[in-house]
N, C-alpha and C positions, 0 to 999 in steps of 0.2 A: 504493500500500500504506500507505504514513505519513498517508494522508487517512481511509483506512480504519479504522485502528488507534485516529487521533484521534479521530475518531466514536464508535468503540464505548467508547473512553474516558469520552469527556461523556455517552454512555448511561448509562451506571454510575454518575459522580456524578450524575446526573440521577434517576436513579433512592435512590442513595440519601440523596440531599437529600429525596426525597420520603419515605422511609422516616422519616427523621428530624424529619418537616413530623407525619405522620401520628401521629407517637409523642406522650402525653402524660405528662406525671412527675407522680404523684399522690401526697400526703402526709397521713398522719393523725396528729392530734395528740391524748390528753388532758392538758389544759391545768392539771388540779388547783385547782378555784375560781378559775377565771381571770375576773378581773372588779377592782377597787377595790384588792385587795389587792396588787394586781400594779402594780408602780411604770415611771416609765416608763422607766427605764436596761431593766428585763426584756422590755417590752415593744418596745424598741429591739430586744435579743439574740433576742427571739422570731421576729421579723420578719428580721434577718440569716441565722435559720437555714430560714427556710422561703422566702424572694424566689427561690429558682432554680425552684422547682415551677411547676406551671401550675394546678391544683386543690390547696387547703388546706383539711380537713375537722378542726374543731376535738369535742374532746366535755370538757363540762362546765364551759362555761360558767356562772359564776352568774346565778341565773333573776331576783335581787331588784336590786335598785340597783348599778350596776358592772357588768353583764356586758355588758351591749353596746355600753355609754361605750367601755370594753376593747377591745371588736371595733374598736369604728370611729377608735379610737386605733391600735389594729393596722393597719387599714386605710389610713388615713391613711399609719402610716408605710410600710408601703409602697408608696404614691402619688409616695413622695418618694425613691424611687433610680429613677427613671426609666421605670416600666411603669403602665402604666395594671391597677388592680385594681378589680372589687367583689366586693360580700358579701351576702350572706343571712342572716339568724339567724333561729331557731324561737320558736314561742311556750313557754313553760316545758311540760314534761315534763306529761303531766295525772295521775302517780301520787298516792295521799296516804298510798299506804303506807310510801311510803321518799319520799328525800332528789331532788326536782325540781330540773331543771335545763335548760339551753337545747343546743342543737348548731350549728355554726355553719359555713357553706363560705364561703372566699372563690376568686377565678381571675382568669388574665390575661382579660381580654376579648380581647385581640389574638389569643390561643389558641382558645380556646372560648368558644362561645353559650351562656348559661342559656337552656332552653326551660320555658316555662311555669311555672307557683306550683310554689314546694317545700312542701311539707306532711308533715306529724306524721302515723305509721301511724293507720290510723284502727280497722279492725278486731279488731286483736287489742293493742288498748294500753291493754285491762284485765288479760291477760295476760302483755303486757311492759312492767315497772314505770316503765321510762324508753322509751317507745315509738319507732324508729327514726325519723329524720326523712331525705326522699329530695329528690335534685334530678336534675334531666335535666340533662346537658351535650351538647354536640353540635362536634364538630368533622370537618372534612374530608365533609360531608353523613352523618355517624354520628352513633348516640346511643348515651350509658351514661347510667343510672339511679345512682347512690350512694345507697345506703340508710347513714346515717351511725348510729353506736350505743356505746352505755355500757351494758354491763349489772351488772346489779345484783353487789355480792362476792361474793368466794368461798364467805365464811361464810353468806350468805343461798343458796350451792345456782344459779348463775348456769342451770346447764344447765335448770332446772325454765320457764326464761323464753326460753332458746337454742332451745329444741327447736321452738317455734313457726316459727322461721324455715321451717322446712321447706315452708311452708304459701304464703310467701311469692311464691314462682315462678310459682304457679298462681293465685294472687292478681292479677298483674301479668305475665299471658302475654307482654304485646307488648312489655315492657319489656327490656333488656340489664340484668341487677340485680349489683351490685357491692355485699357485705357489708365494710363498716369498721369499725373502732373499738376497743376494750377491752372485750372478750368476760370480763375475769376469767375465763376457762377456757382452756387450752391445747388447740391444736389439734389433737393427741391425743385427747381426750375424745371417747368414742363420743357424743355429742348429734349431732357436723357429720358420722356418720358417713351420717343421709340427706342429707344436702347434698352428700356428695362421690358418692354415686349419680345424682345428678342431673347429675353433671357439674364440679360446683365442684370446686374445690382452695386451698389459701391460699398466699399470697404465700411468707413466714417460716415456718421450721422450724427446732426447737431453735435458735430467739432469744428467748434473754430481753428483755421489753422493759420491765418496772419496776424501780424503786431503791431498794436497801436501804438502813434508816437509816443505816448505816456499812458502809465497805466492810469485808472479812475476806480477808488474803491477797492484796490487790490485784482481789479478786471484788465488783462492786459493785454485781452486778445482782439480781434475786429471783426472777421469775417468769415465766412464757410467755403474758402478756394480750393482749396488741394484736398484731389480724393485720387483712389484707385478702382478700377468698373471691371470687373471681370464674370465671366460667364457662368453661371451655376451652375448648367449641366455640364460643364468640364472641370470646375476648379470648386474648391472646399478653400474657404479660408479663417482662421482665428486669430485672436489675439490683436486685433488691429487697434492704432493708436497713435495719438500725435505725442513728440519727446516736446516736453517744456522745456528747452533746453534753455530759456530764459532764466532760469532759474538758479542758474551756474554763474551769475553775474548780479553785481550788487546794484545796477540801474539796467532799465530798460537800454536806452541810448549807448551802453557797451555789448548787451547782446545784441542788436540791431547793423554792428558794426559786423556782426556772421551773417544774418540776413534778416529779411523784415517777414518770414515765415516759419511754420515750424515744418521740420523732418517731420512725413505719417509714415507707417508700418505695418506688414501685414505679415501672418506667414500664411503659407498656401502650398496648398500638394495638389497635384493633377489625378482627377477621379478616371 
């Protein structure tokens, strides 16, 4: 019987070591002109806060001089607590209406495979100002797509550029497509409401995840921008959550000097 017991024992951790092999922790960052201006003490904290993920999906980076020096000083540093990383960055944004910019993934290799070139939406990225940039990862013989994104502000009407997404699915049948980034629109907003007909859903619900100039009340968040949309019949996700990484600083106005948003997070395993 004690042989028995023990068995179905190590079944179970067996099984849920593989549960926890299979899981991947995904983080989206924007970075707020992350590039030159970003010193390297920040660029230390930046890297402290994001080394436990396994995929880092960065948006807005600077597209001119510094933005990728940045990356691969990020990169770099975290080479250097002991996990092997790389990265990809995009070519600059091709809009000339508004303000270009880069997007940037990095990951453990020990985790996941990059499979094949990442590339800038190609279709509709005269209609979305900063056109989505996608990469395939692959772990445990699965794949997800990450379509990485910055859309345009609030005051420019982000939804008039959101709605395409919907287009996206059927654009990239074979793909598993995971929607990221700073939507500037709350997920609320009837734009994702064909996206959640297809089956999507967002990670964050009433989380704020930008920072106001000043806190008021000990409140010192502002708005509900940055989520992640991924598929329910393909993806299981938990644990999702913004880091107050505010809080690592004794004024608003020196964490603001990392970005004027917070890191969200999710983990998620392919069904």
């Amino acid at each position: 019987m004690n042989s028995i017991l023990i068995t179905k024992k190590l079944l179970v951790l067996l099984f849920v070591a593989g549960q926890a092999f299979s899981q991947v922790k995904l983080l989206s960052w924007n970075l707020e002109n992350f590039g030159k201006s970003k010193s390297d003490s920040t660029i230390t904290f930046i890297a402290n806060t994001v080394k436990d993920y396994d995929i880092v999906a960065l948006q807005e980076v600077v597209a001119g001089n510094g933005g990728a020096q940045a990356v691969a000083k990020l990169a770099d540093e975290l080479n250097r607590k002991g996990t092997k990383w790389e990265y990809t960055i995009s070519d600059p944004t091709t809009s000339s209406a508004y303000k270009t910019e880069r997007y940037t993934f990095l990951w453990k290799t020990a985790k996941v495979k990059k499979i094949g070139a990442a590339w800038l939406e190609q279709k509709y990225n005269l209609e979305i100002d900063r056109e989505p940039f996608y990469c395939t990862f692959e772990y445990n013989n699965k794949q997800v797509t990450i379509a990485n994104f910055h859309a345009i502000t609030k005051s420019k009407q982000p939804e008039t550029e959101i709605k395409y997404f919907k287009f996206l699915p059927a654009e990239y049948p074979n793909l598993n497509l995971v929607f990221l980034g700073d939507f500037n629109c709350p997920q609320s907003h009837t734009v994702f409401i064909p996206l959640r007909k297809m089956g999507y859903n967002c990670a964050l619900e009433n989380q704020k995840t930008s920072l106001k100039k000043e806190c008021k009340n000990e409140n010192c968040l502002a708005s509900e921008f940055d989520n992640i949309w991924y598929n329910t019949t393909k993806i299981k996700i938990a644990n999702s959550k913004a880091i107050l990484f505010y809080n690592s600083f004794n004024t608003l106005q020196e964490a603001r000097k990392i970005s004027d948003h917070l890191p969200i997070t999710t983990v998620f395993f392919i069904k």
